[in-house]
N, C-alpha and C positions, 0 to 999 in steps of 0.2 A: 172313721165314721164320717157319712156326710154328715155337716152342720150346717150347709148355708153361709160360711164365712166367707168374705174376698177379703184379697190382699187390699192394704189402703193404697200401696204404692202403685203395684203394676195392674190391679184390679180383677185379679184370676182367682177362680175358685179355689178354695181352701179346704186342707183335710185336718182336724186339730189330732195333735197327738195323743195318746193313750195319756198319757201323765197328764194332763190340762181338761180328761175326759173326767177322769175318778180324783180329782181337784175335793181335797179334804180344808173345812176352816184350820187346820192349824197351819197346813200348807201353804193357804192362802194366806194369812199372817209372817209365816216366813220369808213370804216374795215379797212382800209390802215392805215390809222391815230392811228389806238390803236397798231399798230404793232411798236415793236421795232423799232428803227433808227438804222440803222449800224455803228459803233464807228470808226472811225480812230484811236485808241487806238487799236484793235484786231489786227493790220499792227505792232503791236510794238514787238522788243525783249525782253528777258528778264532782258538783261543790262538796255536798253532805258527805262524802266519799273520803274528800283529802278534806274535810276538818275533824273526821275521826282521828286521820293518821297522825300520831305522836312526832313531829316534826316542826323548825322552827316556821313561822312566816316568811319568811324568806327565800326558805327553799320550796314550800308551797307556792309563794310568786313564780321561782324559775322551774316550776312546775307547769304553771298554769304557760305561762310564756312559752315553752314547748310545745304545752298542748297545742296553744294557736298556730305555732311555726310550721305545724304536720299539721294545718288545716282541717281543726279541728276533731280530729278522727281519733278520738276514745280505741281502748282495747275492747275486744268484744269481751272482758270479763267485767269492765269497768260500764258497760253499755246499759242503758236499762231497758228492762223487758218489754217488747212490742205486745199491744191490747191480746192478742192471739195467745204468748207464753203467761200472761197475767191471765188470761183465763183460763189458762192448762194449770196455774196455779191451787192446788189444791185446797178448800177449804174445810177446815174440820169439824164446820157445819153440813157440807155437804155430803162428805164421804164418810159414809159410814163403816160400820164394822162388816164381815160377811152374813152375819145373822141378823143385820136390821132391813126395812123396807128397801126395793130397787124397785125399777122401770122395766119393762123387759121393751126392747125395740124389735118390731117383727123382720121379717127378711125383706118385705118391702120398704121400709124403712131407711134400712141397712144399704140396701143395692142401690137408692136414690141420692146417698150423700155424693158430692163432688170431691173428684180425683186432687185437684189443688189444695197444697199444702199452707195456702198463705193467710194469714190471720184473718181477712174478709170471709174465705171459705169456712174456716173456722167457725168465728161467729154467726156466719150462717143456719150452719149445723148445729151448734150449740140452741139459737132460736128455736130452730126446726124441734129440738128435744123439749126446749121447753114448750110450743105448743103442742105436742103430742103429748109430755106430760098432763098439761091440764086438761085435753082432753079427755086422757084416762081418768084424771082425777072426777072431771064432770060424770062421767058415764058411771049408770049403776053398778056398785059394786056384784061380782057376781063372783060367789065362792064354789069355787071346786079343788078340788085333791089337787096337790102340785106332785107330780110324776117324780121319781128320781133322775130322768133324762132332764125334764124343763128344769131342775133346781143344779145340774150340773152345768147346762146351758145358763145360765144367769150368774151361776158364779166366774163362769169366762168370760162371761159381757162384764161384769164386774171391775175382773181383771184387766182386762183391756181396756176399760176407762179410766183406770185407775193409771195405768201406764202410759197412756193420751197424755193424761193430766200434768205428770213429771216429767213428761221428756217435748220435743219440739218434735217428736213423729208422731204419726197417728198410728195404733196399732189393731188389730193384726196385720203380720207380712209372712210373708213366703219365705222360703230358704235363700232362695235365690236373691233376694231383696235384704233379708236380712245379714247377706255377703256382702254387698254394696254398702249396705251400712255399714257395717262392722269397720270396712276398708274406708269410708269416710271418713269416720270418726278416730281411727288409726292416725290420719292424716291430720285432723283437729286436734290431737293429743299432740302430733309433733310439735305443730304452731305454737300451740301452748305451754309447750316446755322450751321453745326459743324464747316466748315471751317471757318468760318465769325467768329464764337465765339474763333476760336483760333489764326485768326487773332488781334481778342480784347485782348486777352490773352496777345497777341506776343507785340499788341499797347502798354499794360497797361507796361510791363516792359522796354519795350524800354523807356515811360515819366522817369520810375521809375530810366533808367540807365543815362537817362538825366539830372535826378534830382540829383544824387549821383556825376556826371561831376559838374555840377554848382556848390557844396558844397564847400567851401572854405578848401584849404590845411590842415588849421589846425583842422578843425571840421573832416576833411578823418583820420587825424594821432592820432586823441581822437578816431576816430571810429576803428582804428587796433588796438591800444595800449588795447581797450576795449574789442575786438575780442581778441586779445592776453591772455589777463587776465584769459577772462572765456575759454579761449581754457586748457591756465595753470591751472586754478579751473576743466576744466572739465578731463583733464590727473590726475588730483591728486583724484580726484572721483573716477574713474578707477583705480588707483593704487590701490585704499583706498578698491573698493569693488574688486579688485585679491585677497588682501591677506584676507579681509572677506571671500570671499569663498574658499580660502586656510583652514583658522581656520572653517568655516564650514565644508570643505569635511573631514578633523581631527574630524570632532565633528563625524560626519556623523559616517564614520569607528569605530567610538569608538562606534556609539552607534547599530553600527550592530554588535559588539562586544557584545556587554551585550544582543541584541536580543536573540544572539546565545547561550549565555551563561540561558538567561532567560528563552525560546525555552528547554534546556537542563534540566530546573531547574522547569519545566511545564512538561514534559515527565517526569520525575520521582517521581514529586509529582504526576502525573495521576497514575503514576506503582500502588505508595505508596496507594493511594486513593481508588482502584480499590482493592488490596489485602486488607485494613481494612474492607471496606465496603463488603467482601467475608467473611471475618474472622467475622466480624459486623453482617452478615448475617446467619452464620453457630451458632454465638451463641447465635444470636434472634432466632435458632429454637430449638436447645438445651433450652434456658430458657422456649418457649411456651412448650417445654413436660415436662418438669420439672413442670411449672405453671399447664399444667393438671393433672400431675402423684398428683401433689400435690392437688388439687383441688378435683381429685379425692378418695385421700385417707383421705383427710378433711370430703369428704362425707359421707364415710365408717365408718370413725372414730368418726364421729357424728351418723350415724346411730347406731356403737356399743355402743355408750356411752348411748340413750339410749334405747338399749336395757336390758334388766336386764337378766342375766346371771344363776341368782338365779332363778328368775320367770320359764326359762325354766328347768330347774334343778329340780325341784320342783313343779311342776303345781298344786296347790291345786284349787278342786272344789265341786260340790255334783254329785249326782247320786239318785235323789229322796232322799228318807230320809237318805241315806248313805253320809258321808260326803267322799270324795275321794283325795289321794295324787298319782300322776302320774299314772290314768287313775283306781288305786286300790282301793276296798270298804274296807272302815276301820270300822267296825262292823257286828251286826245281827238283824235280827227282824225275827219274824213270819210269812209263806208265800215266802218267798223270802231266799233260801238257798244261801249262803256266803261261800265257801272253806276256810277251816283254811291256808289253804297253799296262798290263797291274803289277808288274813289279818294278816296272820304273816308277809309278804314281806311290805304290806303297816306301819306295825309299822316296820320296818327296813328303810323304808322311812324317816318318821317321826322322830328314833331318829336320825340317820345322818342328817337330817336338826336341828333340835336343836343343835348337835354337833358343823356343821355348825355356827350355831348362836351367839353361844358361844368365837367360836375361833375368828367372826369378834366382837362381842364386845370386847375380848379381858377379859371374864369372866372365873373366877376361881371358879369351884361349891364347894359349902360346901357339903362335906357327901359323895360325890355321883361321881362317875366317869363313864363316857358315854362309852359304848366298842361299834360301830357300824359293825355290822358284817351280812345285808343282813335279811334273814329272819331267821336267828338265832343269832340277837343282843342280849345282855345284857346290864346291869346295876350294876355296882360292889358299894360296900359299902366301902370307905376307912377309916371308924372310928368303932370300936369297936369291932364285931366278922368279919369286912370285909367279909362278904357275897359276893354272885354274885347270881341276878336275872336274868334270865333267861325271856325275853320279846317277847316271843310267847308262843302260848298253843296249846290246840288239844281236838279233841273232843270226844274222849277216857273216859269208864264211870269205869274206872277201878279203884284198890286204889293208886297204884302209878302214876295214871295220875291225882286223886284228891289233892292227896300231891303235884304235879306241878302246877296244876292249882292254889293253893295259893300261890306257887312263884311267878306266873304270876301277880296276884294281887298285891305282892310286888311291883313287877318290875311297874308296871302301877302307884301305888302310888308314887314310887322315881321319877319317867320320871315326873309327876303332881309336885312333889317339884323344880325340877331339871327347869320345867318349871315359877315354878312361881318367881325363882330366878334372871330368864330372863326378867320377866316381869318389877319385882321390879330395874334390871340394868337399862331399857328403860325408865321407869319414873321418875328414879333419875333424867337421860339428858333432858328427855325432860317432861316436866308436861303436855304439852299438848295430849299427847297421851292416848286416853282413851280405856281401855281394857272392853267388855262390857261382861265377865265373869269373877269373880274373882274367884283364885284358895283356898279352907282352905282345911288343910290334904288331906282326899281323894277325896274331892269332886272340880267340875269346877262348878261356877253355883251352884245350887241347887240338880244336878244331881251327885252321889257318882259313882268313875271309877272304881270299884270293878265289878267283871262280877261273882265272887262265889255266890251263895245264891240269886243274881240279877235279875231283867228281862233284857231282849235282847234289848227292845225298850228305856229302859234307858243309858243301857251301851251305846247304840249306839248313843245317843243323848248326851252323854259326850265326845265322842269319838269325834263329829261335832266341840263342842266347843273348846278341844285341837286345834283340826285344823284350828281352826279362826284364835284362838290365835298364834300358828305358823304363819296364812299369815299374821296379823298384824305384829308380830315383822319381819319377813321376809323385810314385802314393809317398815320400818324404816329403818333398819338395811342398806338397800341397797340404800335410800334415801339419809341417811347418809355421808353413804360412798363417796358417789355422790359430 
């Protein structure tokens, strides 16, 4: 319902609730009743305060000595009530019961008080009622029927001054305001239970300086002499840890000393570290070319080792029925003409490899001495008329090329001695060596090396066998050696 109420706080219209509407006296008796009493203790000073309190003089001194220390500033429980809360003070001359005389304030009234909560405002307001009072009082009584609406209205106004009175807010408020309160006052409740806890605080040592008063003289003079003691134990701890950490910061310095010196002694072994492992470096690559240069002249040198030396020097092979030494036919047959000029160079081959052969066995010939000269070799006699054979020929049908051609024949037979000399050195060393022609006089084989009087296809077939016999002792000779 409207009533006409504003909030005292935020100043907005007000709707009272149904319960504060149909507001019964016992009801209103029972809201009174939970409300604070007002203390005759809030009238008291701050002396009057602590000389209630049951405590010696003394500690009320370092009481008060406190109090000055925090500049003057009382608890606000210890505070006493500004003119404004003394006059919210109820008196029980003035407040009556809900059934004796009230005032009723109209709505202009009501909507003229000032918004400010501070005791000025207050007493303002307060004047303001008592001159509206009296002039109700002046003005002629005029009786009419009191409504059941205006006697529910007057016991809210009632109520509302009644609760002005006991508390430091003015009322009525709003919901909204009365959240703001609430949460204020939450906050005032914290305050005040800090306070309280450090009044307990403040209680527990005062028992405790009470308790230390009560102690008998000589148990106080055990208690300083014992205070004394470990005062002097605890100075001589203190002395004891100055000059530890004197010999510590000694130690300290000494040992930034050796940092410095070790610091010093680390840079140089890096220098040192750095230059080996350069030098380290430079001759792990020198050694890896050296490792290949070597590596690869191992190669080499096993490649030459083996290669046979002689083998290329000397390449004996055939050529169909010709047997050949370095790419030359060494005979004749029928059919197939031969230049005396490659088969004179090919025995100029021929005896330089015997020669050859000779000097690596290390063989001295009987008879016979080797002259290798190309395709006009010889063959000299060194015992008796010392002859020299002449070891090529020609194909001349003249008579002094007949008379050459049987030097030729010589020479052919001494090269066949000279040869089998050779043979008979190699199976001295080694037995196993089988010669699969043996050499008598003129003949190799079966086949006789004369080429006078001869056919072509024998001579030439003698000729193959010489050349065996050379690669045989050739691939010993160099085996050998090997």
């Amino acid at each position: 319902m409207s009533s006409g109420y504003i909030c005292q706080k935020c100043k907005q219209p007000l709707q009272l609730d149904a319960s504060l509407a149909d507001l019964t006296p016992s009801s209103y008796d029972l809201l009174t009743s939970t409300l604070a009493a007002p203390s005759s203790r809030l009238n008291l000073t701050e002396d009057e305060k602590l000389n209630q309190v049951p405590a010696p003089a003394n500690v009320k001194n370092t009481w008060k000595r406190a109090s000055k220390l925090q500049n003057g500033v009382a608890s606000p429980s210890d505070t006493p009530l500004s003119p404004r809360a003394m006059s919210k003070q109820p008196q029980r001359s003035l407040i009556s019961a809900p059934n004796e005389s009230f005032v009723f304030l109209q709505d202009s009234v009501v909507q003229k008080i000032p918004s400010t909560t501070t005791s000025s405002g207050r007493t303002r307001r307060m004047t303001t009622n008592s001159v509206t009072n009296k002039r109700y009082s002046k003005s002629p009584q005029v009786t009419s029927p009191i409504s059941p609406s205006s006697h529910k209205l007057k016991s809210a106004n009632k109520l509302f001054s009644l609760l002005s009175s006991r508390t430091e807010i003015d009322h009525p408020l709003c919901t909204e305001c009365t959240d703001s309160l609430l949460r204020t006052l939450s906050e005032q409740l914290k305050d005040t239970m800090r306070e309280r806890d450090g009044y307990l605080a403040f209680e527990k040592e005062l028992k405790k300086e009470r308790q230390r008063e009560e102690e008998p003289a000589d148990e106080v003079e055990r208690r300083i002499e014992r205070l004394k003691e470990e005062e002097r134990l605890a100075i001589e701890d203190l002395l004891e840890a100055q000059t530890e950490k004197e010999q510590l910061d000694e130690e300290l310095k000494a040992l930034e000393l050796e940092e410095k010196e070790l610091e010093e002694e680390e840079s140089e072994f890096w220098i040192a570290h750095n230059t080996h492992m350069l030098t380290a470096a430079e001759q792990a690559a020198q050694l890896a070319s050296l490792r290949a240069a070597y590596t690869h002249d191992a190669l080499v040198l096993e490649k030459l080792e083996r290669t046979n030396v002689y083998n290329d020097a000397f390449c004996i092979g055939h050529d169909g029925v010709f047997g050949t030494i370095n790419g030359l036919r060494l005979g004749r047959v029928s059919g197939v003409h031969v230049e005396w000029a490659e088969i004179n160079a090919a025995w100029g081959q021929a005896l330089l490899l015997l020669y050859t052969i000779a000097r690596k066995l290390e063989l001295t010939l009987e008879n016979y001495r080797l002259v290798p000269m190309g395709s006009f070799s010889r063959i000299e006699k060194i015992n008796g008329d010392k002859s020299s054979y002449e070891l090529y020929g020609s194909g001349d049908l003249h008579l002094g090329r007949l008379l050459h051609n049987r030097r030729f024949d010589f020479a052919m037979v001494a090269f066949l001695d000279c040869l089998r000399q050779a043979m008979e050195c190699v199976k001295s060393q080694d037995h196993s060596v089988d010669f699969p022609h043996q050499v008598v006089k003129d003949k190799i084989g079966d086949v006789s090396i004369k080429l006078q009087f001869g056919v072509d296809e024998s001579w030439t077939r003698a000729l193959r066998h010489v050349l065996l016999a050379l690669k045989l002792l050739l691939k010993w000779t160099t085996s050998a050696a090997a």
